[in-house]
C-alpha positions in Angstrom: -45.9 108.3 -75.5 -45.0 104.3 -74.5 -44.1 104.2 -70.8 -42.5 100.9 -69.4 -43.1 100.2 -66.1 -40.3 97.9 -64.5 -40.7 95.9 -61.5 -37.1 93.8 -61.3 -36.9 90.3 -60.3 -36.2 90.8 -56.5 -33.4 89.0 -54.3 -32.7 89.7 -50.6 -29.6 88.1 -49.6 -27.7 89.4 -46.9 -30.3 92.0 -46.8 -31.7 93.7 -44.0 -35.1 93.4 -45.8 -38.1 92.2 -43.7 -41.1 92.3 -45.6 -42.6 89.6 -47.6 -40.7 88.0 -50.4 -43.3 86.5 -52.4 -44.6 89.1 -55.4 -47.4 91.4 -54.8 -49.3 93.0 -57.3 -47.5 96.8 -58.4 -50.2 99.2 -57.5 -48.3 102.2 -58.3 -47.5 100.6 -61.4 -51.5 99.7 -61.5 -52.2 103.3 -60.9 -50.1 104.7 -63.2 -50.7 102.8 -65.9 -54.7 103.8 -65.5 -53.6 107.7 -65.2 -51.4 107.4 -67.8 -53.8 105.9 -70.3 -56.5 108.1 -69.1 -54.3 110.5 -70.5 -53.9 109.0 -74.2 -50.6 107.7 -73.9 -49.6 103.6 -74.0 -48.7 102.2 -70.9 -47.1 98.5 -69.9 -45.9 97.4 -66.6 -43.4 94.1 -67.2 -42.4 92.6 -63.9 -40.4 90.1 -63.3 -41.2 89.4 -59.6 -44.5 88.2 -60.3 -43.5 86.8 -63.8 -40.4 85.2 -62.9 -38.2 87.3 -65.0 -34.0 87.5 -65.1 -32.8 90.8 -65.6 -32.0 90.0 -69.2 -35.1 88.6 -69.8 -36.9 91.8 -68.7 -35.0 94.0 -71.0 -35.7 92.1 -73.7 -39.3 92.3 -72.6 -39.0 96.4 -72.7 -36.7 96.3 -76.4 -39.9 94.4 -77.1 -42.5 97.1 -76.4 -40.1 99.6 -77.4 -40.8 102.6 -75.0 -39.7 106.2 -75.1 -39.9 106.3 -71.2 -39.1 103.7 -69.1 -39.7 103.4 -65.3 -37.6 101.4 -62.7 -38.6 101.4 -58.9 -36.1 100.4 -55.9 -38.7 99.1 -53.6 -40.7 95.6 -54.1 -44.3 97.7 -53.9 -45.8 100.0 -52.2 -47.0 97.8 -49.9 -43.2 97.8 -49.1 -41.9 101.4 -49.2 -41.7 101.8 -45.5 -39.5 98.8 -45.1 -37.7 99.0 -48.4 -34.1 96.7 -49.0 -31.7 100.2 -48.3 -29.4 98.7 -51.0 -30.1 99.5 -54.6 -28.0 96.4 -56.0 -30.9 95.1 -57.9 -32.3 98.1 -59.9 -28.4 99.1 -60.8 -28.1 95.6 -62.4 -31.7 96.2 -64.2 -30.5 99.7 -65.2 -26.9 98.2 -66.8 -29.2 95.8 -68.7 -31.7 98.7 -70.0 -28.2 99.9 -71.3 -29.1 101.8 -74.6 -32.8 99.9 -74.5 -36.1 102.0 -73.3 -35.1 105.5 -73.9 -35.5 107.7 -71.0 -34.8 106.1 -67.6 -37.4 107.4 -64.6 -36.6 106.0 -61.1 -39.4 106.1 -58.5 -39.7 104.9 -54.6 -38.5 105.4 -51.3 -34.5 105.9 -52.1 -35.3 108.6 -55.1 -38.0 110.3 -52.4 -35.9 110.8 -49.8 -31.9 111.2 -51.5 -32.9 111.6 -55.0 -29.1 113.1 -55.6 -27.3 110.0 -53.7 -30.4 107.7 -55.5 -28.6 109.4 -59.3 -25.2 108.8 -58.6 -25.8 105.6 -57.9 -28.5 104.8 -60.2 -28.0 105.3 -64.5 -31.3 107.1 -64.9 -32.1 110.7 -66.2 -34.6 111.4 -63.4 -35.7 110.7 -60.1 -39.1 111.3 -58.8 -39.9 112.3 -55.2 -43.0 111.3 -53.6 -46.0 109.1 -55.0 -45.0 108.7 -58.9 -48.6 108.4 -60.4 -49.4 111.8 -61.4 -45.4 112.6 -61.9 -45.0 110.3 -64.2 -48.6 111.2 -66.4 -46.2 114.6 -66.5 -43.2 113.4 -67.7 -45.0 111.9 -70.2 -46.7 114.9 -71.2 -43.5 116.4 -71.9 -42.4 118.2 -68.7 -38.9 119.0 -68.2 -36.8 120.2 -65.8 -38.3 122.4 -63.2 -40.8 119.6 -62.4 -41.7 120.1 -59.0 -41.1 116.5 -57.0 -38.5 115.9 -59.8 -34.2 115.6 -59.6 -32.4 115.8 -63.0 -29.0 115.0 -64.7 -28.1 118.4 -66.2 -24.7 118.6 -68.1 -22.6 116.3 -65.6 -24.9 118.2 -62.3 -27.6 117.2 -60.4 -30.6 119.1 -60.4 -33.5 118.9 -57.6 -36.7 121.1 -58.0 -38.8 121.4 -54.7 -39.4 118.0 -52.7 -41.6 115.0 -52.6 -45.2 115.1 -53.8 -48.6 113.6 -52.8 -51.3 112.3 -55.5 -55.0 113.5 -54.9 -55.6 109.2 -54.9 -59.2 110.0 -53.5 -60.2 110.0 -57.3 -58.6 107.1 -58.5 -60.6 104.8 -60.7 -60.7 101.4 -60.2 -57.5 99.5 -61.4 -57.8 96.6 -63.6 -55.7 93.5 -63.4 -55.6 91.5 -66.7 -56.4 87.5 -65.6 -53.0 86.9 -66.6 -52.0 88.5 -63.3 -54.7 87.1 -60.9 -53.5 84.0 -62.3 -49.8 84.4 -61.3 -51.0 85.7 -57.9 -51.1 82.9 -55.6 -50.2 84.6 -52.3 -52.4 85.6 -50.0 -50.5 88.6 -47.9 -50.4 88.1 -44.0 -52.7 84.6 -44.0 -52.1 82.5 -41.7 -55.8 80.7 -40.8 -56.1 78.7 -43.9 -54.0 77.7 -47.0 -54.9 79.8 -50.2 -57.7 78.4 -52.8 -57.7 80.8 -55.7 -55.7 83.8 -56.3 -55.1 86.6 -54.0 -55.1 90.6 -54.3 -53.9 93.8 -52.8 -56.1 97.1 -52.5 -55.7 100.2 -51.3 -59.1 102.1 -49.3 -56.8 104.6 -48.2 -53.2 106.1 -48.0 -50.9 107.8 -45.6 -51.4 107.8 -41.3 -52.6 110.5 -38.9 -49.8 109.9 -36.6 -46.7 110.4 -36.8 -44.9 107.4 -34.9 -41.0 107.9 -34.4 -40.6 104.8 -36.4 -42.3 104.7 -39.6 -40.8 105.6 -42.9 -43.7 107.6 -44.4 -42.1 111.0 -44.3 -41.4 111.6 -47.8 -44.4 109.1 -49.6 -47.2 108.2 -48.5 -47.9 110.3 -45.4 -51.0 112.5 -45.3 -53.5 110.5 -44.8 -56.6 110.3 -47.4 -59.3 108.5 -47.9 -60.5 106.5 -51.5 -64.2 107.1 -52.5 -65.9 103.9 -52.0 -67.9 103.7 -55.0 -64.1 103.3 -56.7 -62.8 101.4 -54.3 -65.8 98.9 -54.5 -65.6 98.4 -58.5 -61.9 97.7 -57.9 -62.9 94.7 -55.6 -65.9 93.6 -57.1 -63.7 93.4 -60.8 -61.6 90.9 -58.5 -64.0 88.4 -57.4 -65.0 88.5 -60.5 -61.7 87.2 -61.8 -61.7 84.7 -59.0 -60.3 86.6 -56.3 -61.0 84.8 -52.8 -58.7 87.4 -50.5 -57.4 90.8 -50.7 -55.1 92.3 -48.4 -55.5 95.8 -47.8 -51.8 97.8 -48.1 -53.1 100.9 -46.1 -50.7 102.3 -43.7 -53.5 102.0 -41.1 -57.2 100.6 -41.8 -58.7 102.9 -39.7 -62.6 101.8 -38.7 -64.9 102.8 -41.4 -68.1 101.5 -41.0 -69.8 102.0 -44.7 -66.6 99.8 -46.2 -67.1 96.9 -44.1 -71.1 97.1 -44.5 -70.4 96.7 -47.7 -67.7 93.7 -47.5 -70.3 91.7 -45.5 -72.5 91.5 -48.7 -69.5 90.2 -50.7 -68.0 86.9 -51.0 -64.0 87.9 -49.9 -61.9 87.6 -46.9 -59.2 90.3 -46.5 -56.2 91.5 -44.0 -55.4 94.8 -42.9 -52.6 96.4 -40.8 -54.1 98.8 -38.0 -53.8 100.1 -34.8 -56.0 98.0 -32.5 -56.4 101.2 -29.6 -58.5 102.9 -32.9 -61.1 100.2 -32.4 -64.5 99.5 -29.8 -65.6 96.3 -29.9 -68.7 96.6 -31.8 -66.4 97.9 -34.8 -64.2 94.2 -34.4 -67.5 92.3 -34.4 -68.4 94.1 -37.5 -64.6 93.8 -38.7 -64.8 90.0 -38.5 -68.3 89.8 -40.1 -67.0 92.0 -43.1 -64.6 88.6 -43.5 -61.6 90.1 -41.9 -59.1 87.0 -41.5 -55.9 88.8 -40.5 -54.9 91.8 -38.0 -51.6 92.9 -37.7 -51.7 95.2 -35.3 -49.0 97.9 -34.3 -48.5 98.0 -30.7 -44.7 98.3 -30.4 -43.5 98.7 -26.1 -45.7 97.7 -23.5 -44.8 100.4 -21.1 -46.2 103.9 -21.4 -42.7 105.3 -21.1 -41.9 103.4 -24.4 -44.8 104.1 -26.4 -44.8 107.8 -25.6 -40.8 107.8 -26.9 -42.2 105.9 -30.0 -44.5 109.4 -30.5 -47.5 106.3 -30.6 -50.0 108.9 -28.7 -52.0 105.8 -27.7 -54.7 106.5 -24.9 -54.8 103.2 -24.1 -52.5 101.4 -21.3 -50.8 98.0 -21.7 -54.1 96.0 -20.2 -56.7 97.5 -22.2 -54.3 97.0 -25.7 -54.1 93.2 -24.3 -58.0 92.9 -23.6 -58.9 94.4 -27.4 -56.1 92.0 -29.1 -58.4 89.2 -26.9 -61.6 91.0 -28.4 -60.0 91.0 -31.9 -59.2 87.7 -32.1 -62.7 86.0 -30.7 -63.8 87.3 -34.5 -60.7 87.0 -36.4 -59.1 84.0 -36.8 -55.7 85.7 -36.7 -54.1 88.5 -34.8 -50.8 89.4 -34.3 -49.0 92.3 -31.7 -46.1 93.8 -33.0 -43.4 94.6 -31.1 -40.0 96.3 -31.4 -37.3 95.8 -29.1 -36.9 99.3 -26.6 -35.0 99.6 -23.4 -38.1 100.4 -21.4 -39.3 97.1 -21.9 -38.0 94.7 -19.5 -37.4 91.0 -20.8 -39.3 89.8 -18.1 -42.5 92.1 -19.0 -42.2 91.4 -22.7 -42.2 87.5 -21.8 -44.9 87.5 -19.5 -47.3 89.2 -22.1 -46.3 87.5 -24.9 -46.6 84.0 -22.9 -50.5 85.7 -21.7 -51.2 87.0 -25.2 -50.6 83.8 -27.2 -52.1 81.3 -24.9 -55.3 83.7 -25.7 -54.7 83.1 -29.5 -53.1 86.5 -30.1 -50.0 85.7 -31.6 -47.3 88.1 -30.0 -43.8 88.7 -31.9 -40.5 88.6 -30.7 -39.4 92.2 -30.4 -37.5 93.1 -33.6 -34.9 95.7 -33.8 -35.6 99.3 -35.2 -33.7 100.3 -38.3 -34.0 104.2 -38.6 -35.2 104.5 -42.0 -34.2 107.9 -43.7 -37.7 108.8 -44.2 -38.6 108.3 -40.3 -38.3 110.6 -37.6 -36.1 108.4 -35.9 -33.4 108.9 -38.4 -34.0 113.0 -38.3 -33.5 112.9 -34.4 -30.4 111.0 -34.6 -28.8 113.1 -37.4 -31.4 115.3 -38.9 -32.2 116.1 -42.9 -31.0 112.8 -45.0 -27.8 113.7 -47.0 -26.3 111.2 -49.8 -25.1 109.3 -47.3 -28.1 108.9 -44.8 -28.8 105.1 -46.1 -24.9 104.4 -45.3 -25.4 106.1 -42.1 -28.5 104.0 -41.3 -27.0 101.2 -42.3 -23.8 100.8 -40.5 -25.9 101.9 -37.2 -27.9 99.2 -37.2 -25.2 96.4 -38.0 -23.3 98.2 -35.1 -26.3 98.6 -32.8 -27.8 95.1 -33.1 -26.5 91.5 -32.9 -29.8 89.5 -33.8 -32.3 90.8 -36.0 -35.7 89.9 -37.3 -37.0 85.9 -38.0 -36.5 86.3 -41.5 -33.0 87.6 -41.5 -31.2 84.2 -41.8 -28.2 85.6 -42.9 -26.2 88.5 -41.1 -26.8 91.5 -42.9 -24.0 92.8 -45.4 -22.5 96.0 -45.2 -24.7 98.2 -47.7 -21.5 99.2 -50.0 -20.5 95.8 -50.0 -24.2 94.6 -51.3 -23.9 97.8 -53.9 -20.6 96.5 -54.7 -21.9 93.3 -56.1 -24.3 94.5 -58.7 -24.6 94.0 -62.3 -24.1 90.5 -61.0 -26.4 88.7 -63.4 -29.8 87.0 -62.2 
């Protein structure tokens, strides 16, 4: 079978959306296209984020490579699931222009994991995958039907939804290859901040999911038990990169927990990286050995600087708000940048959140602003307000946090739209 694997061309205004805007590379488009060819079937991923596609431009692109299956995702990457734009404006105007072009129409990511019903009526696709997509999709292309666990179906006018989101094994997967066609379009260098890129950048992935289970983060329904790539695999995925030029990578794990055979083995190799971690999780002998690995970039989840705050967060840190500050201090004597997040919570006094900032930066720890929390469907946060997601739990999100919050994050220039209003616009072309 030929599987298209379609990343739109993204836009984000009026969006709630927070995370980076510059392309990253698919890697669970890169991971399914290696399963899927593993498997004997033909496999292309056409993105127009990274390519600089229009809409029209990437359907001609699939009517090109004439698939019998073709794959849309609402979410930028990966990377991005957690924080994904709620509105689906952009795949529905993909979908109206893979009209009659393609033949079936798969959607994957965080809206079809967690309301794959709500994601169909929306969406002009035939099926919606819950969960990771990788080994789904090798499925679907091996002719399963309805009845797929991790699947939702259009059946005669109905929609049909066999058992719930899935996990892949991913501790097995082989090395992805990047053609130098896309290291060459990949200029950004994730979360860098200490020097301007030279050469291409990279994501990887060393592992996938989080032990904990923090009220905040989306991970519910993808992406949540946490496992572990083997790191013979994980090397020859790295080592193919520098070899294409690759100067950076940026590690897209939930958490990079310390793992001291993986950053051994960075030390012997010419790359820098990033990761996003929790820095309580680390000694100080690990951060020395972090920073000698080439780490260049910490972002590190520390969210409310009062006990009371971080417990109501479900954080089960063991640490207090002093020893967090003097390991951020630690951190960033050996990497060049480190950065505290925060989110605004009532138990933090403005006064207290100043203070430590005001202490944290002149050390060279760059503290954020606190940003607001939106209550993802696929967090706990959204289940204790209103329990299970129905069709309208990304509504219900929605209009809570417009209602809840007057400023929002730095890179919300615009006010947030009202998500029907943004839905409303699609098939607007790009």
């Amino acid at each position: 079978m030929r599987v298209a694997l379609v990343t739109p061309q993204w836009s984000f205004d009026h969006s709630i959306y927070f995370g980076c805007r510059e392309p990253h590379l698919p890697l669970e488009y890169g991971a399914a296209k290696t399963l899927l060819e593993a498997a004997g079937h033909k496999a292309e991923i056409i993105d127009g984020h990274i390519f600089g596609l229009s809409h029209s431009e990437l359907a001609a692109a699939v009517r090109a490579f004439q698939p019998d299956m073709t794959v849309v995702t609402t979410a930028p990457s990966y990377l991005f699931w957690r924080c994904a734009p709620p509105e689906l404006r952009v795949p529905q105007d993909v979908l109206h222009e893979l009209d009659g072009v393609g033949g079936a129409k798969i959607v994957i990511g965080p809206h079809a994991s967690t309301t794959p019903r709500a994601t169909l009526k929306k969406l002009p696709a035939d099926v919606a995958v819950m969960g990771e997509c990788e080994e789904l999709l090798v499925a679907l292309a091996d002719g399963a039907g309805p009845g797929l666990r991790g699947t939702a179906w259009r059946n005669n006018g109905e929609i049909e939804v066999h058992g719930g989101p899935v996990a892949t094994r991913f501790t097995d997967l082989p090395a992805i290859e990047w053609e130098a066609e896309w290291i060459n379009r990949h200029y950004h260098h994730h979360h860098r901040f200490e020097a301007e890129p030279a050469g291409p950048g990279a994501e990887v992935e060393a592992s996938r999911g989080c032990p904990y289970h923090c009220t905040f983060c989306a991970k519910i329904d993808f992406r949540d038990s946490y496992r572990r790539r083997e790191l013979p695999l994980l090397l020859e995925e790295i080592d193919a990169l520098i070899a294409q030029g690759v100067g950076y990578v940026y590690f897209i794990d939930e958490i990079f927990l310390p793992q001291r055979p993986l950053l051994e083995a960075l030390v012997e190799r010419d790359v820098v990286f990033g990761v996003q971690t929790r820095i309580d999780l680390w000694k100080p002998d690990l951060l020395a050995l972090l920073g000698r690995a080439g780490c260049v970039s910490i972002e590190a989840g520390v969210e409310s600087l009062t006990a009371e705050g971080r417990d109501s967060l479900n954080k089960r840190c063991r640490l207090d708000t002093e020893q967090l500050a003097d390991l951020l201090i630690t951190a960033r004597r050996h990497v060049p940048f480190v950065q505290a997040n925060l989110i605004g919570m009532e138990q933090d006094e403005p006064a207290l959140v100043e203070t430590w900032r005001t202490r944290l930066i002149a050390a060279g720890v760059w503290a954020n602003e606190p940003v607001p929390l939106y209550p993802y469907p696929s967090s706990p946060s959204y289940r204790a307000l209103w329990g299970e997601p129905d069709d309208q739990a990304w509504e219900r999100a929605h209009e809570h946090y417009l209602k809840a919050f007057t400023r929002f994050s730095d890179i919300q220039e615009e006010r947030p739209k009202p998500l029907r209003e943004l839905e409303d616009a699609c098939c607007a072309r790009v």
